[in-house]
N, C-alpha and C positions, 0 to 999 in steps of 0.2 A: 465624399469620403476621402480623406488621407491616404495617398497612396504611399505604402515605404518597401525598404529592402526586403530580404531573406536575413540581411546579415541583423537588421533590428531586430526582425520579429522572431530571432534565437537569442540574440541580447536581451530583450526583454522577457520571452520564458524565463529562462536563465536568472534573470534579478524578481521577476513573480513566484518562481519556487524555492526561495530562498536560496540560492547556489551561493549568491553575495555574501553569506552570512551573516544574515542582519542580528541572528542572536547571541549575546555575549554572557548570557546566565550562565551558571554553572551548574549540576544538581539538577536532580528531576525538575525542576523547572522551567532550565532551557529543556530539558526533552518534550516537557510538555508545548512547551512554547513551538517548537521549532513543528512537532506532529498538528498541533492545531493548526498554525499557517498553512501548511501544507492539505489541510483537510485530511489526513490520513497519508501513512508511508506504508507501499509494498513489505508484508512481513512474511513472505512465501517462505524465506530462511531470516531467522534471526539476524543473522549476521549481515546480512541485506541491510534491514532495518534498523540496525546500532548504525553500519556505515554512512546509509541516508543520513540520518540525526547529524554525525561527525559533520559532513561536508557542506550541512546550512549552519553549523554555528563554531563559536570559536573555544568553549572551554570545558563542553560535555564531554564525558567518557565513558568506555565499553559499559563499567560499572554504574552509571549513572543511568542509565537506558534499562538498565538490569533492576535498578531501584527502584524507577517510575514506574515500572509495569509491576513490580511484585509486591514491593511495601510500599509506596506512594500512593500504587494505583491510579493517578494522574490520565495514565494511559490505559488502553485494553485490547488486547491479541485476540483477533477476532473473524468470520467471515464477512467480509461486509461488500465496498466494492465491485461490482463483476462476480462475486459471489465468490473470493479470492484472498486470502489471508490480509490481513490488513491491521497495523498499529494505529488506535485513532482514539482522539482525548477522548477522556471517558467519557464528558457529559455527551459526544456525539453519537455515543453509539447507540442510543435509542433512538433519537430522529432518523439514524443511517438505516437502521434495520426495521422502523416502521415504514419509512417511503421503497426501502428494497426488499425486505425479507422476505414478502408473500410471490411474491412474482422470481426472486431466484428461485424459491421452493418449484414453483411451476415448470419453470425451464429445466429443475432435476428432476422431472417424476418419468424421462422415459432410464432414467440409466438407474433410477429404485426400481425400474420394472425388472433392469437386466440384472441387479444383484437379490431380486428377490424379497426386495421392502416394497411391494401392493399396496395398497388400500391404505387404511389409516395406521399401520404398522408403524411407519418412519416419527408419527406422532405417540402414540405410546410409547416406543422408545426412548423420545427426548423428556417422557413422563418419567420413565424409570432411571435415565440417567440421571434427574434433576434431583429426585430424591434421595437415588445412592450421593450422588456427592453433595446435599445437604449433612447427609449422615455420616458422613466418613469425609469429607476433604477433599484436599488436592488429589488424582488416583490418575495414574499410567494407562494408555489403551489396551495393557495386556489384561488389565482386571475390568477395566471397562467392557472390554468383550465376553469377559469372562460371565459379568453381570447379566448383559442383556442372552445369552446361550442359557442361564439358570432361569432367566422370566419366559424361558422359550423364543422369544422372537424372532434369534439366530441360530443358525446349526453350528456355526465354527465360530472359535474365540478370537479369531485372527481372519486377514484380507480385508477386501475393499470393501465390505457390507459394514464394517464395524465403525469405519475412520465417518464414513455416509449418515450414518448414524448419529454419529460426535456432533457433525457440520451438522449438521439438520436440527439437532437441540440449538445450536448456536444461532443459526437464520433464523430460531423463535424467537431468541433474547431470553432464553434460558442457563446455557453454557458458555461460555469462555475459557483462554488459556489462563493456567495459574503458573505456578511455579517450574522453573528448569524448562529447560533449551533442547532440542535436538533429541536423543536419544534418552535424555531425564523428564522431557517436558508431560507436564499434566494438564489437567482441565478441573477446573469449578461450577460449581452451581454462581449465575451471576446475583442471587440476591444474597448468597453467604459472601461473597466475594468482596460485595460493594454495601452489601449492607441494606441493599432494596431491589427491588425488580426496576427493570431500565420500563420507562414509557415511550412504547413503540408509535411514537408519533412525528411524522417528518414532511418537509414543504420540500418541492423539487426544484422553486424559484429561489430558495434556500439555499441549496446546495449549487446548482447552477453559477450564485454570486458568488461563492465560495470558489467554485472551481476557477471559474475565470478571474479570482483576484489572487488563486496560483498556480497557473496554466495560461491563463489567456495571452496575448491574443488567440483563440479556437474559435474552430467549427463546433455546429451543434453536433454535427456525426462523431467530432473530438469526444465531447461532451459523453454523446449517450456510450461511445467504446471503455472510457473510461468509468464512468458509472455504471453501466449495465442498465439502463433506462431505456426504456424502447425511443426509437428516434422519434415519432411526434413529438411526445412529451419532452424530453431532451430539447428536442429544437425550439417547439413554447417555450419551455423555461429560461432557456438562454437566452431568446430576443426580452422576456420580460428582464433579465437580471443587466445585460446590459446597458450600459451609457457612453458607448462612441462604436467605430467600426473602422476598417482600417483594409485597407488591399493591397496585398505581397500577391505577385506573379498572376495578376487577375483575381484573386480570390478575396472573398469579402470574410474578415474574422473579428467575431464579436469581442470586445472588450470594458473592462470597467476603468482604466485608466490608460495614458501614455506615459509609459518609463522608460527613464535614459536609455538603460539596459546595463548588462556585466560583461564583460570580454575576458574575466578570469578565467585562470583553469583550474578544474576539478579533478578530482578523485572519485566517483561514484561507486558502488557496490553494487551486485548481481541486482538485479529487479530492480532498481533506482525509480523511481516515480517522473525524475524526469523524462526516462523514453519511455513510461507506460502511459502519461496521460494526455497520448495524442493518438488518431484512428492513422495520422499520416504521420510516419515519421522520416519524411525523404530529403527533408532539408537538414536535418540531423544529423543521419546515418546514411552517408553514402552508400548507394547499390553494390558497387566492389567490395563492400566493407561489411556489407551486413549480415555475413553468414559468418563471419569472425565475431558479430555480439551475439548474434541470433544463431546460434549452431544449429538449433531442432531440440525438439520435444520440451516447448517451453522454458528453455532454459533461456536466461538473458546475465550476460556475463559482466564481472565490474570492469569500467568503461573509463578514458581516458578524456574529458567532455573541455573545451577549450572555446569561449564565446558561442557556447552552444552547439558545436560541431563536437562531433568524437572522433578524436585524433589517434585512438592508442584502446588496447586494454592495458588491464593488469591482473597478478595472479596475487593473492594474499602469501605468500611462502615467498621469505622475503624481504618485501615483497618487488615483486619482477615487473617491470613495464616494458609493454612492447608496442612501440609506436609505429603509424603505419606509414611515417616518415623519420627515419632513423638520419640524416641525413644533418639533423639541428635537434638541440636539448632545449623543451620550448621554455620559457620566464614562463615561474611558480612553480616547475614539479619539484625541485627540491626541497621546496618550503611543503608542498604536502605530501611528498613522504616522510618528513619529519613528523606535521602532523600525526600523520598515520601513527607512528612511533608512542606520542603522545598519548592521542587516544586508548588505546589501548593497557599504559602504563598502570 
C-alpha cells in the first residue's frame, strides 16, 4: 500500500468534498449538483447548508439553495444521517432512509420513553401528522402540536415530545421540510410534496462508495460516525466499495481513487460536512484549537479551512474573521469574502 502525508490526505478530502469547486452551474442545479456529490450537506441550520453549497461551487446563491429545496425540489430537508438534519438530492432520500430509518428509530426509543411517546404512539403520530398535512399543507410546529394534543397523543402543544414526533414521521419517509427557514419553517406530507411516496429502499455498499468518493480517503469507523451505521456493516461496506488503500501516520484508509488534492482556502459555515464526516478529526483541527470550533453542546462553528487545515473562524455579521495566526493575511481570503458578499446578493 501507498504510504503518503497528512498534508495529502487533507488535500485530497478537501478536493473529494468539493471544496475545489468543481461546480460552476448556477440555479438549483448547481445546488443540486454540488448536494448530490457531496451525498448530502449538514442542514442542522439553514444557513449551514446555503454556506456548504457556496463554498463547493462558483455561481449558486443564498436564493438558489432556497429555490431547489422549495419550488425545484431537487433537494429535501430531511432526518437522514446520524439521524441529524440533512440537505440531500431528492431521489436519495428514499435509499438514505430505507438503509437508516428503522435502526435511527431504534437508537431513539429510550428518549420516546423519557418524553412520554411508549409503545406504538410515536407511530400513529406520524399517521396523524401525514394526513393533517396532506389536508391542509405546508403547517408551523405550533399547530402541529396543536394537532397531535386534539388526537390526544400529547398533553402539551409545545416541548420536546412534539419536534420527536415531527422527526419520527420523517425517519418513516413520511414527512419533510417544506417552506421557510428558522422561525417560518414548516413541514409536508412527502408524497404531496413530491408527488409520490419515496421507496425506502437502500444498499450500504452504495452509500459506502458514495461516502468515500467524498470523504475518502477514511476509515470504516469514519464511515459508520458519519452515517450512523453500526461499525461491522460500515466496515463491510467500505472494504466492498473500495479500490486502493493508502497509509498516513500508520493507518490504513480505504479509497476509491488517488487525487492531486486542493491547497485552497475556504470559507465553510457552522456544521460544514467537511469536519463532520470523519470519527477522527485531529489532522484538521488542532487540539489547541478545537474548543474555538467545538465550543460545546453541539455546536460547530464556520471555520477558516486552508489545504485542509483550519486556520481561523469566522462570524457572519460582517463578516469578521479571526485567524489563529494574525501574524500574515493568507492568499484567497479576500477573494472569499467577496464571495461571501456575492452569495448572498
Amino acid at each position: 500500500m501507498p504510504h503518503r502525508s497528512v498534508r495529502w490526505l487533507l488535500a485530497a478530502r478537501v478536493q473529494a468534498n468539493g471544496l475545489d469547486r468543481p461546480v460552476s452551474e448556477a440555479g438549483p442545479g448547481g445546488v443540486a449538483d454540488v448536494v448530490r456529490r457531496t451525498a448530502g450537506l449538514q442542514a442542522q441550520s439553514w444557513r449551514g447548508a446555503a454556506y456548504a453549497v457556496r463554498a463547493r461551487s462558483t455561481a449558486t446563491t443564498w436564493s438558489d439553495v432556497t429555490h431547489a429545496q422549495e419550488t425545484d425540489r431537487s433537494v429535501l430537508r430531511g432526518w437522514f444521517m446520524r439521524g441529524t438534519l440533512q440537505l440531500v438530492a431528492t431521489e436519495d432520500a428514499g435509499p438514505l432512509l430505507g438503509l437508516l430509518g428503522r435502526k435511527l428509530i431504534k437508537d431513539t426509543h429510550r428518549r420516546y420513553g423519557e418524553l412520554g411517546l411508549a409503545g406504538d404512539l410515536p407511530d400513529r403520530a406520524a399517521e396523524v401528522l401525514e394526513t393533517y398535512l396532506l389536508d391542509n399543507g405546508p403547517t408551523g410546529r405550533a399547530r402541529l402540536g396543536a394537532v397531535l394534543v386534539e388526537a390526544g397523543l400529547i398533553q402539551e402543544p409545545t416541548g420536546q415530545a412534539v419536534y420527536a414526533c415531527i422527526r419520527h414521521a420523517g425517519l418513516l419517509g413520511k414527512v419533510c421540510y417544506g417552506p421557510g427557514h428558522d422561525a417560518d419553517e414548516s413541514w409536508v406530507a412527502v408524497r404531496d410534496w413530491l408527488g409520490a411516496p419515496l421507496t425506502l429502499e437502500g444498499s450500504a455498499d452504495d452509500l459506502a462508495r458514495r461516502y468515500l468518493t467524498a470523504y475518502g480517503p477514511a476509515t470504516g469507523q469514519d464511515f459508520a460516525t458519519w452515517s450512523g451505521l453500526p461499525m461491522p456493516a460500515a466496515r463491510n461496506a467500505l472494504k466492498a466499495a473500495a479500490t486502493t488503500e493508502f497509509v498516513v501516520e500508520g493507518e490504513s484508509l480505504a479509497a476509491v481513487e488517488d487525487l492531486p488534492g486542493c491547497d485552497l482556502l475556504r470559507l465553510v459555515g457552522e456544521f460544514d460536512a467537511y469536519l463532520l464526516g470523519y470519527k477522527d478529526r485531529r489532522y484538521a483541527l488542532a487540539e489547541e484549537h478545537r474548543k474555538h470550533i467545538h465550543p460545546g453542546g453541539g455546536m460547530l462553528r464556520p471555520a477558516v479551512v486552508q489545504g485542509g487545515v483550519v486556520i481561523g473562524s469566522w462570524k457572519h455579521a460582517g463578516p469578521q474573521v479571526e485567524l489563529f495566526d494574525e501574524s500574515a493575511v493568507p492568499e484567497g481570503l479576500g477573494a472569499e469574502l467577496e464571495d461571501l458578499a456575492r452569495f448572498r446578493s
